[in-house]
C-alpha positions as CSV (number, residue, x, y, z in Angstrom):
1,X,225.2,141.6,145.5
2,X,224.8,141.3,141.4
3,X,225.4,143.6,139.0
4,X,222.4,145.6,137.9
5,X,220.8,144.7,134.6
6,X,221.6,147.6,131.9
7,X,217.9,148.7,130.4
8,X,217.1,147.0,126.8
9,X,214.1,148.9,124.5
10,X,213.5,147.2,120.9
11,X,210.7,147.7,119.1
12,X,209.0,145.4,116.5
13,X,205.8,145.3,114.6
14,X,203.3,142.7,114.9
15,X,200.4,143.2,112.7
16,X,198.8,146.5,113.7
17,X,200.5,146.5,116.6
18,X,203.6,148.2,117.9
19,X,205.5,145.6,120.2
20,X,208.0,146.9,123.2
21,X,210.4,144.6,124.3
22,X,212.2,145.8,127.4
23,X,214.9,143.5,129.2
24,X,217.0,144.7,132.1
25,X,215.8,146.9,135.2
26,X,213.6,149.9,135.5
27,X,214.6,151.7,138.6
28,X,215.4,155.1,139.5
29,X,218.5,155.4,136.7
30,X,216.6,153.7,134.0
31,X,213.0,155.2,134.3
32,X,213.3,158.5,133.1
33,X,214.8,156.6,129.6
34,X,212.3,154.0,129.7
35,X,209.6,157.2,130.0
36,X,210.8,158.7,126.9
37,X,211.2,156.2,124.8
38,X,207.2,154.8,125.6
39,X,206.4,158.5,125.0
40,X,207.9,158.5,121.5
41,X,207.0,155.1,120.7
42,X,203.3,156.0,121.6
43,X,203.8,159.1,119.3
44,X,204.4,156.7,116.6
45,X,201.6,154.8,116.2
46,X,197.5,155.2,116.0
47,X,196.9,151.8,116.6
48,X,198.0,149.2,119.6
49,X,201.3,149.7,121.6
50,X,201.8,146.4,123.8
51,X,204.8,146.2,125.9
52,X,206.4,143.3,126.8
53,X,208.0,142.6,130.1
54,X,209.2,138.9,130.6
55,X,212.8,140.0,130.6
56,X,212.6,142.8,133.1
57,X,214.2,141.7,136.5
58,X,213.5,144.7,138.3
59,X,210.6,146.7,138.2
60,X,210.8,149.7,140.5
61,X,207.6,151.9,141.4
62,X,209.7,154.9,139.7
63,X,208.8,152.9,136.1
64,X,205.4,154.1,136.9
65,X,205.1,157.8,138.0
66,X,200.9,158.2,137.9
C-alpha cells in the first residue's frame, strides 16, 4: 500500500483569471481544507476561478459535497 499524497493548493494569476493548482489527494482528511480554501479563493476574485487538477491522484466523492 503507498503512502497517501499530502494535499498541495497554490494559486496563480493568469490574465483575469484566478488559477488553482491542487496536487496530492482529496479524500476525507483533505476535503474539508480543500473546501475552505476554494471558498476563500472564490471570495477573492470577480472574475474567473479555474482549478486545475492534473496532479491530483485521488479524488474522493467527499471533494464534492453538493
Amino acid at each position: 500500500m503507498t503512502e497517501p499524497q499530502p494535499l498541495e493548493l497554490n494559486v496563480e494569476h493568469s490574465g483575469a483569471a484566478l488559477v488553482v493548482r491542487v496536487a496530492g489527494e482529496i479524500d476525507l482528511a483533505t476535503a474539508p481544507e480543500f473546501g475552505t480554501f476554494l471558498r476563500a479563493q472564490l471570495a477573492r476574485t470577480r472574475s474567473v476561478l479555474m482549478i486545475e487538477l492534473a496532479d491530483v491522484a485521488y479524488l474522493g466523492r467527499q471533494a464534492w459535497p453538493c
